[in-house]
N, C-alpha and C positions, 0 to 999 in steps of 0.2 A: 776869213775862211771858216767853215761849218766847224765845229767842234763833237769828238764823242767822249764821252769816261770808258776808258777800256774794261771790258766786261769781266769781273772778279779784283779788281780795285776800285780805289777812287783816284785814280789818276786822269784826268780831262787832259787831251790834247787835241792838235786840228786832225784831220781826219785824216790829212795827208802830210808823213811824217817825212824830212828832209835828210835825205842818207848822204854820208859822208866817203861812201868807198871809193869815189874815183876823185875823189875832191886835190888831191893833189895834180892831177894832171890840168887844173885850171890854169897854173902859171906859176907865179910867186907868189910870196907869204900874204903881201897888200892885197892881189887880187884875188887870193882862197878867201881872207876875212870879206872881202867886200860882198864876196859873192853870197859868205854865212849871211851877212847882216842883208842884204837882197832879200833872200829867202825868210828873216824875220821880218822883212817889212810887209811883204805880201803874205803873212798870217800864220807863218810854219811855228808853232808852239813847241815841239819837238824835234830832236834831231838823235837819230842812229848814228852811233860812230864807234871804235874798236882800237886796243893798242897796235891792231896790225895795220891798220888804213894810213896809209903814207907812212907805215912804220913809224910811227907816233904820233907824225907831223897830226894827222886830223884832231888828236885830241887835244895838243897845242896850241892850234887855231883857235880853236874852239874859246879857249881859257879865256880871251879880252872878251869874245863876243858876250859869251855868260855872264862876265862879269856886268856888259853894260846892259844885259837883260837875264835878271835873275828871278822871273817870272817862264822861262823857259825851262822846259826839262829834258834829260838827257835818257840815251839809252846806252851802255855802254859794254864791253865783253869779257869772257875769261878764257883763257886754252893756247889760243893760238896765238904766237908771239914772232916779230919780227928777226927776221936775220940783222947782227949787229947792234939789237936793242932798240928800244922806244925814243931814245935823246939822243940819238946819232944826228949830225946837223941835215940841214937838206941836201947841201953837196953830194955827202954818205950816202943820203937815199937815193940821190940820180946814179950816180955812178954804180950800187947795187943794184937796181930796176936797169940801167943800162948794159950792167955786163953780165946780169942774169938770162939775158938773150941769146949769151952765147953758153957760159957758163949757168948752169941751172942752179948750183949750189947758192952763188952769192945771192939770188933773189930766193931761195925756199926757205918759209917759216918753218917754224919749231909746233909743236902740239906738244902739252902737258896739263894733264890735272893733277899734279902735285898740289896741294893743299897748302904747303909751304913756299912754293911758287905763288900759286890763286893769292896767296896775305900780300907778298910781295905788288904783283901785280895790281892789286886794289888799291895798295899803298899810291903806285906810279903813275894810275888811273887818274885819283885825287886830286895829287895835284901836277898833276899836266892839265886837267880839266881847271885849275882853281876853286874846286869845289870842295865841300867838307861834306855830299853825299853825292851815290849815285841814284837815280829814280828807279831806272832799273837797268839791275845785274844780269846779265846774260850768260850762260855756257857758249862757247861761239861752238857751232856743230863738234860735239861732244860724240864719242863712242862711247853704248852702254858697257864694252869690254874695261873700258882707258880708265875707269873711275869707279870707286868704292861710292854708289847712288847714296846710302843713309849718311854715310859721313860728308859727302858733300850739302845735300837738306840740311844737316844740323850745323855745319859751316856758316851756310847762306843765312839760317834760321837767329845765329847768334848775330850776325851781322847787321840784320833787321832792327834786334835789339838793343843793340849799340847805338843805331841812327844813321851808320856808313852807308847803308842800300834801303831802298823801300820794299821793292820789290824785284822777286828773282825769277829764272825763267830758264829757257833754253831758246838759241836762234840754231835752226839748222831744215836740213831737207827733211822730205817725207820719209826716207828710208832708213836717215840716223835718229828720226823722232820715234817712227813706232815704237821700239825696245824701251822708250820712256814710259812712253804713254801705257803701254802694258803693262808698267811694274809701281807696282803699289809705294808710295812714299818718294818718287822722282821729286827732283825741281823742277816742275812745272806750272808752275805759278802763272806764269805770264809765257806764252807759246808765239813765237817768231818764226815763221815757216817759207817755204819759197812757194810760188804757186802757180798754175797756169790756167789760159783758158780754154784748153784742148782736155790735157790732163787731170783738173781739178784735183791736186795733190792735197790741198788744206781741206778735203772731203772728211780724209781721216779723223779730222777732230770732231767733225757732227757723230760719226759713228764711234767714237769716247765719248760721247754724253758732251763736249767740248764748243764752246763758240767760237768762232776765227775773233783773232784777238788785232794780230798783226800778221799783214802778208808782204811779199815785194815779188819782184821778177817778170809780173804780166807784160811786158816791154818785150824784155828780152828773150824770154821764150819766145813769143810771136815775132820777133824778129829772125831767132836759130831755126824755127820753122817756116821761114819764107813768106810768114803772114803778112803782106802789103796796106793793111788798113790803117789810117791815121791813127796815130797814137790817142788822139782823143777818143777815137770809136773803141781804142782799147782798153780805155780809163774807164771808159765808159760801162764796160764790160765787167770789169773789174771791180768797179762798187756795184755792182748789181750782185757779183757774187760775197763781197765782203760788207753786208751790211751792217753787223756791232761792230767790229773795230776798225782801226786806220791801215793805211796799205803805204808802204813807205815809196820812195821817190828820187830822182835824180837829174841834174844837168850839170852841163858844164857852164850854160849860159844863163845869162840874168836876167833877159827878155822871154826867159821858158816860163820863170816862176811867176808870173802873172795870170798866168793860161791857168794855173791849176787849182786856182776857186773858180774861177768862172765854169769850168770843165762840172765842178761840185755843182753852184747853181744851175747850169743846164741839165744835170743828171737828177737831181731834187724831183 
């Protein structure tokens, strides 16, 4: 798979980054690894994933596959944290996810940028990843009210320093990023946005002096809008609009991630 350096580091990854948000609905523990390690055979260099996604379970996963490919890198979150905690077994998460359907409490995450939280959190990050850093740190869609902006930069900034993160950023929509982007000294190092191709929400960053770094969501918006077009003539779409950085990516199946370099060389 084609490779880019994401623009304002020197981070190289494939161009299509491998997201972990629905990763637990693949099955069991065997067939969520199988599927990671799928997706690194067919060239995925990076992988998005967050203490919320399967309520830890994703980062967990994760832990053997990194270990047997530690040439990969990761992206990973802060803010939003699971109901019941990150090392709840999987049972706890079906049965959460299950009776959140009726009950909304037992499945609704928490939000905090408590700073003292954020340590904690980093800490749990680590190692549930097996990792002794993260590539890069995310804000998971952050409100500019929820958080004290300088003392978060100089958090992320010492953390840098340390060796725990390389780099930090924010993932969120168009409408919780502006208030970043407008304020002098944010963490936006690295910008993770949702984006469409009706909408073109990740516009905003050209009109910040900004280059789309990372995007995701082209699927699924054109699906919430009734867009009928093969997902490839959507991919396709897609890097035409993201041409410096990578656009993240999903399946549940194994026979998907082979489509997604060839999708690259036909788009070239």
């Amino acid at each position: 798979m084609q490779s880019i350096t994401i623009p304002g580091t020197d981070l190289t990854v494939s161009k299509f980054i491998f997201g972990t948000a629905s990763l637990f609905n693949v099955g069991s523990a065997n067939e969520r690894v199988r599927l990671l390690e799928a997706a690194i055979d067919q060239g995925f260099t990076h992988v998005d994933t967050a203490p919320y996604y399967g309520f830890g379970t994703a980062e967990r996963d994760l832990s053997s596959v990194l270990k047997a490919h530690p040439r990969v890198t990761i992206t990973t979150k802060v803010g939003i944290y699971s109901p019941g905690g990150e090392d709840q077994s999987a049972v706890s998460v079906l049965l959460r996810k299950a009776g959140g359907k009726v009950v909304k409490a037992l499945a609704r995450p928490t939000t905090s940028f408590d700073l003292d939280r954020a340590e904690r959190s980093l800490a749990g990050s680590l190692r549930r990843l097996g990792r002794d850093h993260i590539d890069i740190y995310m804000l998971h869609e952050p409100r500019i009210e929820l958080l004290r902006v300088a003392e978060w930069t100089n958090w992320l900034e010492t953390k840098v320093k340390a060796g725990s993160i390389r780099y930090f950023g924010i993932a969120s929509t168009q409408d919780k990023l502006l208030p970043f982007l407008q304020t002098p000294g944010s963490p936006t190092q690295v910008v993770q946005m949702a984006d469409s191709l009706d909408k073109h929400e990740a516009s905003v960053l050209s009109s910040h002096g900004r280059p789309m770094q990372i995007t995701y969501g082209y699927v699924s918006a054109a699906q919430a809008r009734g867009d009928a077009q093969p997902v490839e003539t959507i991919m396709r779409q897609a890097l035409a609009r993201n041409t410096t950085g990578s656009i993240i990516v999903s399946t549940k199946r194994a026979a998907r991630l082979s489509q997604y370099a060839r999708w690259l060389e036909r788009a070239a």
